[in-house]
N, C-alpha and C positions, 0 to 999 in steps of 0.2 A: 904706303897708301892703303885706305881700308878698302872692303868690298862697296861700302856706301857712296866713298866716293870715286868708283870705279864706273859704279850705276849711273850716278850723276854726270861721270864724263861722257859714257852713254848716250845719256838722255841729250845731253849739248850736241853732240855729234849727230842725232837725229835729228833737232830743233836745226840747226846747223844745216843741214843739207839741202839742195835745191830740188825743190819741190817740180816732179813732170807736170806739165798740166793738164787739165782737166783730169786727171788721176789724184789716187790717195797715195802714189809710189813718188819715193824721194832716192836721188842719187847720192851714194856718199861713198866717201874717198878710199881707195881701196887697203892706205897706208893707212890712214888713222880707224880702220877697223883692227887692219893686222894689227898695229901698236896695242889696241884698247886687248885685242884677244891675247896676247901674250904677257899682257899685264896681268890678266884675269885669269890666265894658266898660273902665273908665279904667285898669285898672294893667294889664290883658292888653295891650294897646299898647306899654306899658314892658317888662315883663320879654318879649316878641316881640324888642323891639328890643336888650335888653341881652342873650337866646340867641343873636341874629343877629352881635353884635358879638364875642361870645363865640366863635361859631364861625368867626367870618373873622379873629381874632385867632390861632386855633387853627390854621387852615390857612395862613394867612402863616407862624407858628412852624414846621411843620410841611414850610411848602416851602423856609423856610431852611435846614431840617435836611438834608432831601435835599439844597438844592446844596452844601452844607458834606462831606456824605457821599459826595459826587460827587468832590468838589476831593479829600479823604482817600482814596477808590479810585486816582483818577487818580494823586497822586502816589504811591501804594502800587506804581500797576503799575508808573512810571518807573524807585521804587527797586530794584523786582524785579528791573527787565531789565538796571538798571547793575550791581546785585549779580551776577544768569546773568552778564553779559558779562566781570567782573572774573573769577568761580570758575570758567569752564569749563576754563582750564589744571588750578585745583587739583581739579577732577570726573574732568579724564583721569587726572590722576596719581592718584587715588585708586581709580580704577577698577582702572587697573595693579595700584597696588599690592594690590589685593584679587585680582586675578588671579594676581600671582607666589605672596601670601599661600595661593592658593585649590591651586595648582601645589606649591608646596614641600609643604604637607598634605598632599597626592596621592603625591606623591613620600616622605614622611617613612613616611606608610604602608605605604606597596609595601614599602619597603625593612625595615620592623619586620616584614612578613609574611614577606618573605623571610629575614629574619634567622631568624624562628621557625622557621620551614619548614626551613632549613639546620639549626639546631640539632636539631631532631626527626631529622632522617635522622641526623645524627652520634650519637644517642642510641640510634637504631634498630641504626648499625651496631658499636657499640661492645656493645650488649648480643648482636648477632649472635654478634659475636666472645667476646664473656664466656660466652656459654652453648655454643659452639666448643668452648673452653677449657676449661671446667667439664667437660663430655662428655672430651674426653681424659683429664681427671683421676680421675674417676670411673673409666674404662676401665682408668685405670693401677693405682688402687687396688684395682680387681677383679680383676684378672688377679696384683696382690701377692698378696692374699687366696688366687685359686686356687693361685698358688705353694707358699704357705705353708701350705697344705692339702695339698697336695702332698709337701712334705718332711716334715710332721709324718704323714704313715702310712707 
């Protein structure tokens, strides 16, 4: 018999018993308590003994894990450091090359500003000179006009 249905014979035994009145006290048999107590003396030694077994069974599993987790750290850091030790050539070369990468962007930059920057002055001075030129034209048409005002009185 387990402890649960030890409990359960318990509980019958209590349900079971006759209720005093107007009380919350019930009377019950003084043999089917002994019985239930020496029941409950004889298997509480068994199931002490199969928690106690349970949990050194638990802790042994338990410390295997760790050393197993130990041994997979350990060779985790080896393969770490044979890996760092093989890729540090290709870290520097990567490094570089993010640096020439980093350098040519810098450079590609400047040189589109500049590009810009040059073409706006060419735009600036070519409209200089358009509007130069326009003003002369202008001038020249005015002074036709005053001509030609001129000979028609």
């Amino acid at each position: 018999m387990s402890i649960d249905k030890l409990l359960d014979e318990m509980e019958t035994i209590l349900v079971e018993a006759t209720r005093l009145p107007f009380t919350n006290k019930r009377v019950i048999e003084e043999d089917d308590l002994a019985k239930f107590l020496d029941d409950f003396r004889e298997l509480l030694p068994k199931e002490l003994e199969e928690a106690k077994r349970i949990i050194a069974d638990r802790q042994r599993i338990l410390d295997e894990a760790q050393k197993e987790a130990q041994n997979i750290v350990e060779q985790a850091k080896t393969y770490v450091i044979k890996l760092t030790d093989e890729n540090i050539i290709n870290k520097q070369a990567q490094e570089q090359a993010n640096d020439l990468m980093t350098q040519a962007s810098l450079t590609a930059k400047n040189l589109q500003n500049d590009a810009v920057n040059y073409a706006d002055e060419v735009f600036k001075h070519v409209l200089n000179n358009l509007e130069q030129t326009l003003e002369v034209v202008r001038q020249g048409h005015r002074d036709l006009q005053q001509n030609k005002n001129n000979l028609t009185k």
